[in-house]
PQR file of N, CA, C, O and H, with PARSE charges and radii, in Angstrom:
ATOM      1  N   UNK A   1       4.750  -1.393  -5.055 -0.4000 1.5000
ATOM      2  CA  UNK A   1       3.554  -1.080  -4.343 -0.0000 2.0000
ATOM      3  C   UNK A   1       2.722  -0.079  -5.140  0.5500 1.7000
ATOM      4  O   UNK A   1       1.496  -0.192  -5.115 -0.5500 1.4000
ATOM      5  N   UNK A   2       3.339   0.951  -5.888 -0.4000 1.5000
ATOM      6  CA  UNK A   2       2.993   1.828  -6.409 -0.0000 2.0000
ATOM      7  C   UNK A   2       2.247   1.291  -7.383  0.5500 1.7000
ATOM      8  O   UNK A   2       1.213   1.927  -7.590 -0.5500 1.4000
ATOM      9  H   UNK A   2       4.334   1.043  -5.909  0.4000 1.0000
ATOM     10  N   UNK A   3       2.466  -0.029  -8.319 -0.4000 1.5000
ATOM     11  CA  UNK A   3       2.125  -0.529  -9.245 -0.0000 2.0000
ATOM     12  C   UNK A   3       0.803  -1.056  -8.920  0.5500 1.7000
ATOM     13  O   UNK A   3      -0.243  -1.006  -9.567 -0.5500 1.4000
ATOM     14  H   UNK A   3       3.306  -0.546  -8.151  0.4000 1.0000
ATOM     15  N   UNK A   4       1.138  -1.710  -7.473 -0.4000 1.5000
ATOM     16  CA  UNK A   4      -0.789  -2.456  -7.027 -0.0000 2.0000
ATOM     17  C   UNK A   4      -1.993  -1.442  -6.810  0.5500 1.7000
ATOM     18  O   UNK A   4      -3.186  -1.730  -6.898 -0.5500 1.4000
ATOM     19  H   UNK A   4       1.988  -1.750  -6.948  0.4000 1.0000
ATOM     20  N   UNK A   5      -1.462  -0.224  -6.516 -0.4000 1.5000
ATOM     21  CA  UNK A   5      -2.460   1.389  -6.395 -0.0000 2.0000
ATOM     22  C   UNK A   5      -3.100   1.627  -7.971  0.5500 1.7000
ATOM     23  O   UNK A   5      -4.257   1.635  -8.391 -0.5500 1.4000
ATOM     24  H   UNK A   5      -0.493   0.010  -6.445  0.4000 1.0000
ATOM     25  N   UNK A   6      -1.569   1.845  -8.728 -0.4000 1.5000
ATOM     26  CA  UNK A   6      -2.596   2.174 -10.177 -0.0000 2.0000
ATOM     27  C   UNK A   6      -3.411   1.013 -10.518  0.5500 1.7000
ATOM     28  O   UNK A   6      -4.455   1.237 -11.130 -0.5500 1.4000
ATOM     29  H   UNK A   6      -0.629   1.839  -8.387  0.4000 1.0000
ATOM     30  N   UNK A   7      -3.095  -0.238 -10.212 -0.4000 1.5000
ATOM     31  CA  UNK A   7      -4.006  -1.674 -10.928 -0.0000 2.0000
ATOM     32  C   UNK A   7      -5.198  -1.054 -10.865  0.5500 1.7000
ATOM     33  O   UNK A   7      -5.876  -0.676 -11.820 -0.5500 1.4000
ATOM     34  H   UNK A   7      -2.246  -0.419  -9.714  0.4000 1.0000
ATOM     35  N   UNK A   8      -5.482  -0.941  -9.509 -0.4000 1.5000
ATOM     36  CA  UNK A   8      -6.748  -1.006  -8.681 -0.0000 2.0000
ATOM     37  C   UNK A   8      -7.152   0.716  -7.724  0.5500 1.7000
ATOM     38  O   UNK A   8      -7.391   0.863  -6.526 -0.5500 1.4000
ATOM     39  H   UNK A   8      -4.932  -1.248  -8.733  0.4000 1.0000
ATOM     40  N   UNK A   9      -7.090   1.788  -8.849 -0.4000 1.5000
ATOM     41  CA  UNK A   9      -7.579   2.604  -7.692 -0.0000 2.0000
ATOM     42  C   UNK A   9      -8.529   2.737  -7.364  0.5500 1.7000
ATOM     43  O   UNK A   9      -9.421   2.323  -8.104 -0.5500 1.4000
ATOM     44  H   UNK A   9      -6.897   1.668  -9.823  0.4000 1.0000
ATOM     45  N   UNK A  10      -8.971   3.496  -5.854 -0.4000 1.5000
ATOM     46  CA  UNK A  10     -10.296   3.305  -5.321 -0.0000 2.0000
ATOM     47  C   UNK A  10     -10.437   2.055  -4.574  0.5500 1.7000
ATOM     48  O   UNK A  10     -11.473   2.084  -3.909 -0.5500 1.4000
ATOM     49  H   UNK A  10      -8.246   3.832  -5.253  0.4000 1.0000
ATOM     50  N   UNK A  11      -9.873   1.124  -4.457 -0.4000 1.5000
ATOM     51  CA  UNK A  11      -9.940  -0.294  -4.271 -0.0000 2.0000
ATOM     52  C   UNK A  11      -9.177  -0.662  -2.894  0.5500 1.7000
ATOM     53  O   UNK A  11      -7.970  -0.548  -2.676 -0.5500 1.4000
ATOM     54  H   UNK A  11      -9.031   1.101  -4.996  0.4000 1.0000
ATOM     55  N   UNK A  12     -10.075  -1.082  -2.114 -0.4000 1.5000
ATOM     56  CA  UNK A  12      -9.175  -1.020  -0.665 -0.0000 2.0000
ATOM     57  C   UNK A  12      -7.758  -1.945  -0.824  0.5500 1.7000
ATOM     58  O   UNK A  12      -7.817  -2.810  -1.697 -0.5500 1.4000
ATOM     59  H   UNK A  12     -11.055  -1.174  -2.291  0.4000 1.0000
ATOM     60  N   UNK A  13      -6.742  -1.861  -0.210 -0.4000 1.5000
ATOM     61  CA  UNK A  13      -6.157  -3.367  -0.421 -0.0000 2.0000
ATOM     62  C   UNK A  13      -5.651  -3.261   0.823  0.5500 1.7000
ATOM     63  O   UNK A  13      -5.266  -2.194   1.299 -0.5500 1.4000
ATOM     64  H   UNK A  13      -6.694  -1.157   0.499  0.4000 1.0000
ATOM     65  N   UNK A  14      -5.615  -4.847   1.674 -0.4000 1.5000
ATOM     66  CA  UNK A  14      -5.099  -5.309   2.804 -0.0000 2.0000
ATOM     67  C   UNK A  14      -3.352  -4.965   2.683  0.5500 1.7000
ATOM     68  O   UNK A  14      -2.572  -4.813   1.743 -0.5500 1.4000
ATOM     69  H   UNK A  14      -5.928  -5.715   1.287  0.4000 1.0000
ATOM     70  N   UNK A  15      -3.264  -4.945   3.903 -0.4000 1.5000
ATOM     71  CA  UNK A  15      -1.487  -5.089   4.471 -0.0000 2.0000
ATOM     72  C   UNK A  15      -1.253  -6.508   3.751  0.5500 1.7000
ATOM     73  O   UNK A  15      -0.545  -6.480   2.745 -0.5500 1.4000
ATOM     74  H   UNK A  15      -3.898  -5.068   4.667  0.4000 1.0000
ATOM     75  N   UNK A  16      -1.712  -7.591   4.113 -0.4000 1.5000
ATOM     76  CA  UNK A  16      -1.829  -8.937   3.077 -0.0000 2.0000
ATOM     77  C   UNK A  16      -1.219  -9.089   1.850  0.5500 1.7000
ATOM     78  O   UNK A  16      -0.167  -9.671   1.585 -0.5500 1.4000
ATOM     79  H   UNK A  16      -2.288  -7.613   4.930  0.4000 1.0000
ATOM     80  N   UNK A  17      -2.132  -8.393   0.990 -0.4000 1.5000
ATOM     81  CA  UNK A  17      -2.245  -8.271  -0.045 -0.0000 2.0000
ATOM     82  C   UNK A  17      -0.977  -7.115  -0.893  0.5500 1.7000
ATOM     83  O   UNK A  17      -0.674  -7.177  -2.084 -0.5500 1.4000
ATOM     84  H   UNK A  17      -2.987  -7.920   1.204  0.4000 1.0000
ATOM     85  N   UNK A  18      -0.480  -6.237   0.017 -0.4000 1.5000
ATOM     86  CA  UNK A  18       0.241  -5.762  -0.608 -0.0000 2.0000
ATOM     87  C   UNK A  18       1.817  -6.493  -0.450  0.5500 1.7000
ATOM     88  O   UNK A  18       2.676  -6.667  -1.315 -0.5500 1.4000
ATOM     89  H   UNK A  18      -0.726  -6.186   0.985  0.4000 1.0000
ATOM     90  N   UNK A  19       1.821  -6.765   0.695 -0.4000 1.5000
ATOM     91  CA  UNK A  19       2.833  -7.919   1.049 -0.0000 2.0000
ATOM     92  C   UNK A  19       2.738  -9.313  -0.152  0.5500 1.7000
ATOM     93  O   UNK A  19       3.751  -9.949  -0.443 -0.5500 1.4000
ATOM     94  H   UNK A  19       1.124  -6.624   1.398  0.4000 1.0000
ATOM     95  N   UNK A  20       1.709  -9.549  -0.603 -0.4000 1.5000
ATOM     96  CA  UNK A  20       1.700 -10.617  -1.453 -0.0000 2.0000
ATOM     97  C   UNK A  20       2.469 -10.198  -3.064  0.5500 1.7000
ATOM     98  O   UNK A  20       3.103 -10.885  -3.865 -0.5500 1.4000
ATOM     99  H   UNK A  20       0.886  -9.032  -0.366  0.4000 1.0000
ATOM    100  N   UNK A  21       2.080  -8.829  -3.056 -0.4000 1.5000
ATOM    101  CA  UNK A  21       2.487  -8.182  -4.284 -0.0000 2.0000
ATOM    102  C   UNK A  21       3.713  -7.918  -4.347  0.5500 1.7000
ATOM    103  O   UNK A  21       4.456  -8.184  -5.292 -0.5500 1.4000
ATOM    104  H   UNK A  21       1.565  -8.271  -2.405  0.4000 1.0000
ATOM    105  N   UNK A  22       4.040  -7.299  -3.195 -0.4000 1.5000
ATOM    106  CA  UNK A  22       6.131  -7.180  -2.950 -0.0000 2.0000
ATOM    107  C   UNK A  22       6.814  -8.306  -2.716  0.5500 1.7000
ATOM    108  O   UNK A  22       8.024  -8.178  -2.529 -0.5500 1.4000
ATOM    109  H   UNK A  22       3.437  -7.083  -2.427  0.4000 1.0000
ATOM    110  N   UNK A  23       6.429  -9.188  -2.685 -0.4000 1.5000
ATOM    111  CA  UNK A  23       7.525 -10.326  -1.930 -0.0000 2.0000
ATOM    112  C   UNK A  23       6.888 -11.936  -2.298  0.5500 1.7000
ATOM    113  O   UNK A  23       5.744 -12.387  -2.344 -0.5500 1.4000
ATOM    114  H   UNK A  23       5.446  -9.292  -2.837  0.4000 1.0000
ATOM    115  N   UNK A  24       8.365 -12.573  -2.548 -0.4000 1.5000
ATOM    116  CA  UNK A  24       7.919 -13.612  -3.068 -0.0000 2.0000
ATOM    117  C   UNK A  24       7.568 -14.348  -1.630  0.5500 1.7000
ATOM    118  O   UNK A  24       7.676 -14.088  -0.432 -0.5500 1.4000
ATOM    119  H   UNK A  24       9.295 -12.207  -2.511  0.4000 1.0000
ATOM    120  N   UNK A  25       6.910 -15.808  -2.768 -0.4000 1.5000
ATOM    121  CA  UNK A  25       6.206 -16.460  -1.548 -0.0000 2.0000
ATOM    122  C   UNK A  25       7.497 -16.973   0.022  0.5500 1.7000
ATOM    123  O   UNK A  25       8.360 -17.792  -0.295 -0.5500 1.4000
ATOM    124  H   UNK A  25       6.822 -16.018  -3.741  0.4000 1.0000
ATOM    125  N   UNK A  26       7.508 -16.662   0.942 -0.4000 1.5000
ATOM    126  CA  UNK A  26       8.278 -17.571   1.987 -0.0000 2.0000
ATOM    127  C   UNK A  26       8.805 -16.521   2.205  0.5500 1.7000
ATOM    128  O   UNK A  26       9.191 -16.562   3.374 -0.5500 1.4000
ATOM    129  H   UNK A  26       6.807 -15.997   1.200  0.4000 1.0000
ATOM    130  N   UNK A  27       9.136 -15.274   1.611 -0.4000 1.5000
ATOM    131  CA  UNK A  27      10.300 -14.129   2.057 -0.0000 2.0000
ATOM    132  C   UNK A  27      10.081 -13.449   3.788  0.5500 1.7000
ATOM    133  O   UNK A  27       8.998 -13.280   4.349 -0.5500 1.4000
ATOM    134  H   UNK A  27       8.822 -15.240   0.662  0.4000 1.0000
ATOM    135  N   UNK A  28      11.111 -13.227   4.211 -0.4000 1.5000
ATOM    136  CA  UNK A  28      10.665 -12.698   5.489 -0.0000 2.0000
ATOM    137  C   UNK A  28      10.348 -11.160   5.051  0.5500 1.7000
ATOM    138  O   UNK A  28      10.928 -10.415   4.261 -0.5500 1.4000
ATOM    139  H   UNK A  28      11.991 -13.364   3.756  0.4000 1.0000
ATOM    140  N   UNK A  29       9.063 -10.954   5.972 -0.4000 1.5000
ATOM    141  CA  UNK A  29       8.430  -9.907   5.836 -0.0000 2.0000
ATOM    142  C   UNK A  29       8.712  -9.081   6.958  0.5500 1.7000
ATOM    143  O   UNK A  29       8.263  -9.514   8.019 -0.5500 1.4000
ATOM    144  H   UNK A  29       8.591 -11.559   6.614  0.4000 1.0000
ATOM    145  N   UNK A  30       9.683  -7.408   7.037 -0.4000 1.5000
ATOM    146  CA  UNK A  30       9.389  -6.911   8.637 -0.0000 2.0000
ATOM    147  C   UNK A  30       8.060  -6.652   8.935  0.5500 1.7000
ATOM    148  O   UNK A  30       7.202  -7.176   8.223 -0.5500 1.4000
ATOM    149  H   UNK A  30      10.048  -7.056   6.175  0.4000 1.0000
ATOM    150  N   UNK A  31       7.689  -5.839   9.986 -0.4000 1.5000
ATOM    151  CA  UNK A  31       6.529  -5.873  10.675 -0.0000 2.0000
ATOM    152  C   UNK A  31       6.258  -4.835   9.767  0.5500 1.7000
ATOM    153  O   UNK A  31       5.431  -5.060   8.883 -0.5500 1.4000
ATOM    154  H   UNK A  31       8.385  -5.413  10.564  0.4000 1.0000
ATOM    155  N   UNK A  32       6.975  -3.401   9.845 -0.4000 1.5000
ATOM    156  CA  UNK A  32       6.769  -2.415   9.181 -0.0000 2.0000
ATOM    157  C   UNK A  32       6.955  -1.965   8.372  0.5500 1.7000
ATOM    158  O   UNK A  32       7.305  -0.786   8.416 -0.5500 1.4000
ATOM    159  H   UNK A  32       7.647  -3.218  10.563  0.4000 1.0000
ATOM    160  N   UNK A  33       6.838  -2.589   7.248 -0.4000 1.5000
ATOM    161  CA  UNK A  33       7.392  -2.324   5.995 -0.0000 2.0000
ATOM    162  C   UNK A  33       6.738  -1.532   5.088  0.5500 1.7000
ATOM    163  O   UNK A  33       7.243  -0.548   4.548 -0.5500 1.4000
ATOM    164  H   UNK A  33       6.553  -3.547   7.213  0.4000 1.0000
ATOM    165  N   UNK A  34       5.379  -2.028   4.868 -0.4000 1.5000
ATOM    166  CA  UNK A  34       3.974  -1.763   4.132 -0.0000 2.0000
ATOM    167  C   UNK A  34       4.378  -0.457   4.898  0.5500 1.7000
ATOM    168  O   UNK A  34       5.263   0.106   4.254 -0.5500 1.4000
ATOM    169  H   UNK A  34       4.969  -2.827   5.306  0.4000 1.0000
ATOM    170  N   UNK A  35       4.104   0.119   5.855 -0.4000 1.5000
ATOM    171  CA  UNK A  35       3.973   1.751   6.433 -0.0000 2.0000
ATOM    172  C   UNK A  35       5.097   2.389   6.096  0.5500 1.7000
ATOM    173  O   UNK A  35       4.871   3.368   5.383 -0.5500 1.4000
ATOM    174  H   UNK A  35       3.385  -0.339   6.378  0.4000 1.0000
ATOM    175  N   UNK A  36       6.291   2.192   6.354 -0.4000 1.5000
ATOM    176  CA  UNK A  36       7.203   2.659   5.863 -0.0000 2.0000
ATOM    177  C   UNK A  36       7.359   2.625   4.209  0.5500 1.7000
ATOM    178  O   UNK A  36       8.181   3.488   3.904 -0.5500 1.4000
ATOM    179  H   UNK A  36       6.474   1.397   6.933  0.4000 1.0000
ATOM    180  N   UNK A  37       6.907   1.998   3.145 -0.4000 1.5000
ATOM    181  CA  UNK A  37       6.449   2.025   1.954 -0.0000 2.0000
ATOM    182  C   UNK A  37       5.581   3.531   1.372  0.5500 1.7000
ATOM    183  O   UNK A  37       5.768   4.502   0.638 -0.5500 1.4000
ATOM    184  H   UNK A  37       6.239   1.297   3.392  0.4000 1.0000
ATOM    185  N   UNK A  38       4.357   2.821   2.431 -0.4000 1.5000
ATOM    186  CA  UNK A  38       3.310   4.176   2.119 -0.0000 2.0000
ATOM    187  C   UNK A  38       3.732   5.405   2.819  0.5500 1.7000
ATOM    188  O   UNK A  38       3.069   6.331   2.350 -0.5500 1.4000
ATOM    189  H   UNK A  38       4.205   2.033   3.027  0.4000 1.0000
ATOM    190  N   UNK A  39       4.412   5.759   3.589 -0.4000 1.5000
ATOM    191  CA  UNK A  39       4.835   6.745   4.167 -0.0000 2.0000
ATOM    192  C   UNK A  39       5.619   7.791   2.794  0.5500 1.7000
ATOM    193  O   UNK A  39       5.406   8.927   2.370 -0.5500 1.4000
ATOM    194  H   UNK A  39       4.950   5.007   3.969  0.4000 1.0000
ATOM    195  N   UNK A  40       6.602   6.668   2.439 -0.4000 1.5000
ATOM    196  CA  UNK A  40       7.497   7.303   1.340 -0.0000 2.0000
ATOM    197  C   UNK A  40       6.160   7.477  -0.114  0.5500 1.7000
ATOM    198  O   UNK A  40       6.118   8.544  -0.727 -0.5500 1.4000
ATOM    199  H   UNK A  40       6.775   5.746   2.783  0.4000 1.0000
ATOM    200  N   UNK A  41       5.542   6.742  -0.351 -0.4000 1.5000
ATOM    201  CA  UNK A  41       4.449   6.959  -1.414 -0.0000 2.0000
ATOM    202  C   UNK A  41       4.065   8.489  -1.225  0.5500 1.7000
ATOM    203  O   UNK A  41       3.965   9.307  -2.139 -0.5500 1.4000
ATOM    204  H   UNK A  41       5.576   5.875   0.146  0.4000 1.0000
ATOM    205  N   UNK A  42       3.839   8.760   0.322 -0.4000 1.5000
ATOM    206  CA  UNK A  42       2.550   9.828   0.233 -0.0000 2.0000
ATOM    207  C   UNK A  42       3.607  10.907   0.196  0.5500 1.7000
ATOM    208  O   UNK A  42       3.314  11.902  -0.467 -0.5500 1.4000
ATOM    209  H   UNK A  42       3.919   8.095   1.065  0.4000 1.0000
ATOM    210  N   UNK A  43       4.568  10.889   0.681 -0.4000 1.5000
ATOM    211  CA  UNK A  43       5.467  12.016   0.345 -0.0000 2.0000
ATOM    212  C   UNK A  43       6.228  12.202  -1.490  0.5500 1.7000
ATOM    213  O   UNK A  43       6.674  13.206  -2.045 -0.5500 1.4000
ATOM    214  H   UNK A  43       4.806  10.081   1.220  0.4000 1.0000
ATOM    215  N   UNK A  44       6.126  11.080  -1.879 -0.4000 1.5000
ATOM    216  CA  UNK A  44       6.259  11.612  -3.388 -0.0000 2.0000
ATOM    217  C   UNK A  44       4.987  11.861  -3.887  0.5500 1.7000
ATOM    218  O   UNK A  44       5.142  12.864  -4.582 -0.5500 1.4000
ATOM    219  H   UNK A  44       5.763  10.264  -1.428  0.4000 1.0000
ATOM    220  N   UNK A  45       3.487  11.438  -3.951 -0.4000 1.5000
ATOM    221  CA  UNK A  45       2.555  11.882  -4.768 -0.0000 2.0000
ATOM    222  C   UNK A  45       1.625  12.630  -3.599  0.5500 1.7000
ATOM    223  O   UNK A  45       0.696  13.279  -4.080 -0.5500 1.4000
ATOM    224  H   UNK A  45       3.362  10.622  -3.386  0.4000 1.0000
ATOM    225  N   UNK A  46       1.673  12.638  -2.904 -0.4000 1.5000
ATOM    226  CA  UNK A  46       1.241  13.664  -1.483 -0.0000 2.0000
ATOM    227  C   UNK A  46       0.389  13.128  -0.819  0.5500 1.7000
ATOM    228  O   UNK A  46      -0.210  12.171  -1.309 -0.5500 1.4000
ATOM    229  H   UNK A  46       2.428  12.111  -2.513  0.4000 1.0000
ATOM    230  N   UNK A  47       0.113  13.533   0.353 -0.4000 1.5000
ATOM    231  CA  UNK A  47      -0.475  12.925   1.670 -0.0000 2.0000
ATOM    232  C   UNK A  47      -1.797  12.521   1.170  0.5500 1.7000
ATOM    233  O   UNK A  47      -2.228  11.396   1.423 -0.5500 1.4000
ATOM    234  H   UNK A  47       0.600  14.311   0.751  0.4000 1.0000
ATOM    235  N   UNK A  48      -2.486  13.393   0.454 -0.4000 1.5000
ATOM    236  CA  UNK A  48      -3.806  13.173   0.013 -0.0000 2.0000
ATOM    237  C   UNK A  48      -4.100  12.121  -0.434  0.5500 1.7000
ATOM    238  O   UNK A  48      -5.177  11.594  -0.152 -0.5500 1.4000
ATOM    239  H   UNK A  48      -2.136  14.307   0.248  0.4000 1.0000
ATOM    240  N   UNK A  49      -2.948  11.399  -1.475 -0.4000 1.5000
ATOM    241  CA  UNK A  49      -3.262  10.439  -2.309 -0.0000 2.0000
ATOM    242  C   UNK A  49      -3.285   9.273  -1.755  0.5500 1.7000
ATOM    243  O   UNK A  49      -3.014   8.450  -2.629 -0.5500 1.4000
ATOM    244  H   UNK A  49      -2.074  11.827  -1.704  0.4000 1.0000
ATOM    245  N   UNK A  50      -3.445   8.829  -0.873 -0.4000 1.5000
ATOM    246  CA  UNK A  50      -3.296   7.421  -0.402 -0.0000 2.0000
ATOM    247  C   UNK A  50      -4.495   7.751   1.033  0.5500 1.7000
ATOM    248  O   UNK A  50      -4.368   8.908   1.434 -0.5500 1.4000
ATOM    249  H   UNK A  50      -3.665   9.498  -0.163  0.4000 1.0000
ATOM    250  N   UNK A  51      -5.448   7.028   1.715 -0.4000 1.5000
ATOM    251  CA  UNK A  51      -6.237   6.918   2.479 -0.0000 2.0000
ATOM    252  C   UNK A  51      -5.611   5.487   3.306  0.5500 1.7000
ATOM    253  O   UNK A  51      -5.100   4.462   2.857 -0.5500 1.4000
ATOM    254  H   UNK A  51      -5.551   6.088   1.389  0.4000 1.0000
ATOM    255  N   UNK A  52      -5.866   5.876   4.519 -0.4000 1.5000
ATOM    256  CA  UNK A  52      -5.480   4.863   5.536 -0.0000 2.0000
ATOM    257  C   UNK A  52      -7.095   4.301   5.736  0.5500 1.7000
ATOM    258  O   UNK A  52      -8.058   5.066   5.691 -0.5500 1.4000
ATOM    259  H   UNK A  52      -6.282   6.709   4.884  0.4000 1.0000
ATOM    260  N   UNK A  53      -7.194   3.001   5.937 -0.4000 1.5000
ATOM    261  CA  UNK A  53      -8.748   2.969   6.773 -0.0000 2.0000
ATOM    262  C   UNK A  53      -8.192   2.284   7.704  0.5500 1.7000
ATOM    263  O   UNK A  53      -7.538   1.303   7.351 -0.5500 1.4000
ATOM    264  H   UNK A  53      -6.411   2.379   5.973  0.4000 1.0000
ATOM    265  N   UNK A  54      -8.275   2.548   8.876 -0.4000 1.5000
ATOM    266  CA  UNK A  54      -7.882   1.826  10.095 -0.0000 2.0000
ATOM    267  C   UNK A  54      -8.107   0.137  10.630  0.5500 1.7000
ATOM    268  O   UNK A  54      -9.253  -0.138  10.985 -0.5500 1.4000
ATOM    269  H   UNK A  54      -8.806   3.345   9.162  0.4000 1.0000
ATOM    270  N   UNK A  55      -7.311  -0.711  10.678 -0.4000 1.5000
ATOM    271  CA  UNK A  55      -7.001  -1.606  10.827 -0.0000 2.0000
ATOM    272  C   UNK A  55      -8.036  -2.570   9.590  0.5500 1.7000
ATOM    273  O   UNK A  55      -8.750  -3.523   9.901 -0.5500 1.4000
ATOM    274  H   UNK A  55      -6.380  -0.487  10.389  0.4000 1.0000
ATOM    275  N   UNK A  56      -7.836  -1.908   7.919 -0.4000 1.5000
ATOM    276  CA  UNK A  56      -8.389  -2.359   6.746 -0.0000 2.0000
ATOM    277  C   UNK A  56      -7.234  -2.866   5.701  0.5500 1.7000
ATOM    278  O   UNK A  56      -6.919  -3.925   5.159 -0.5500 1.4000
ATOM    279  H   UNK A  56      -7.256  -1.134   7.666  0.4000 1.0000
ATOM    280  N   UNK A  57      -6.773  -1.477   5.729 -0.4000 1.5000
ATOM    281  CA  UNK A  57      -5.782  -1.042   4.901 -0.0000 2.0000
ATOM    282  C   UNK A  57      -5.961   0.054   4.425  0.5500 1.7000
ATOM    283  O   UNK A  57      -6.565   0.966   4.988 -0.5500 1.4000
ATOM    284  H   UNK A  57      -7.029  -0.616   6.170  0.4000 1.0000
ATOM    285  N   UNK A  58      -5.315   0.109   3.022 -0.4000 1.5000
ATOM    286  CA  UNK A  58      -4.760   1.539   2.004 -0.0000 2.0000
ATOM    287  C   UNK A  58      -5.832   1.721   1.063  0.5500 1.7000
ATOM    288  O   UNK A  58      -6.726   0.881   0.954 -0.5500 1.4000
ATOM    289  H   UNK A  58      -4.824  -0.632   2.565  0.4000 1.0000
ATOM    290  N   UNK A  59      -5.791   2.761   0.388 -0.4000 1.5000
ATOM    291  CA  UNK A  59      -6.575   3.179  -0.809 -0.0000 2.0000
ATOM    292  C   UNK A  59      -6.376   4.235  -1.168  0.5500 1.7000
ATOM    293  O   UNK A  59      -6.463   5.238  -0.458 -0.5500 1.4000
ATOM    294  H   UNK A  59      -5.065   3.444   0.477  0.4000 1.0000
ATOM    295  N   UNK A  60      -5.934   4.196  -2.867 -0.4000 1.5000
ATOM    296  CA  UNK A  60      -5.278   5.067  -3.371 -0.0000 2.0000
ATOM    297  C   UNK A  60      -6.392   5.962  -4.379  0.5500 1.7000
ATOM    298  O   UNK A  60      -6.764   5.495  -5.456 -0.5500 1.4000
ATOM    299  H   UNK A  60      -5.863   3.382  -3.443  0.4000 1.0000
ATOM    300  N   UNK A  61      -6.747   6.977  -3.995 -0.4000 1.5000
ATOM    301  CA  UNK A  61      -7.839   7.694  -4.702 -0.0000 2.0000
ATOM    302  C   UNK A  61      -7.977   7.443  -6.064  0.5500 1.7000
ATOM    303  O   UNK A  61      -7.238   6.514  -6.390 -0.5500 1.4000
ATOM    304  H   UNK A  61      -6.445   7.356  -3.120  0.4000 1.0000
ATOM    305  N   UNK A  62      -8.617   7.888  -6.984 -0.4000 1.5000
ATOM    306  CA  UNK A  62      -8.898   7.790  -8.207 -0.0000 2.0000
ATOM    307  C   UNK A  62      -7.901   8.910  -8.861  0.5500 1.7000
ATOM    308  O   UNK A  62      -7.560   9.864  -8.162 -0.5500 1.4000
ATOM    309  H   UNK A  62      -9.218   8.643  -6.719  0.4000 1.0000
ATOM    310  N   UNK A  63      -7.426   8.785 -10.239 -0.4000 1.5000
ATOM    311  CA  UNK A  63      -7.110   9.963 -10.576 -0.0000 2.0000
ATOM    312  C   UNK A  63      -7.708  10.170 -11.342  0.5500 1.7000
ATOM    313  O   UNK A  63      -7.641  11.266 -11.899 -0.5500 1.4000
ATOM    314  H   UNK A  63      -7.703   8.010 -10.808  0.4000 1.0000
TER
END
């Protein structure tokens, strides 16, 4: 996940889309995964670094 943030920072990306990036095609996906992902993200590079936009998705600031 960490890898689809640096591709593209600044760059909104869907729950979708990051699910497309972790998991191959057909894999079962839990509900909460993506959050529980970014949860652990923002606690290693800090809360700041990752933006929620509400029912959009994520976005990982610029560095």
């Amino acid at each position: 996940m960490l890898e689809a943030f640096i591709q593209r920072p600044g760059t909104l990306l869907s729950k979708a889309q990051l699910e497309d990036h972790l998991y191959a095609f057909g894999s079962e996906i839990e509900s909460n995964t993506i959050e529980v992902y970014v949860s652990r993200l923002r606690k290693k590079l800090g809360s700041d670094q990752l933006e929620t936009v509400r029912g959009q998705g994520y976005r990982m600031k610029a560095l």
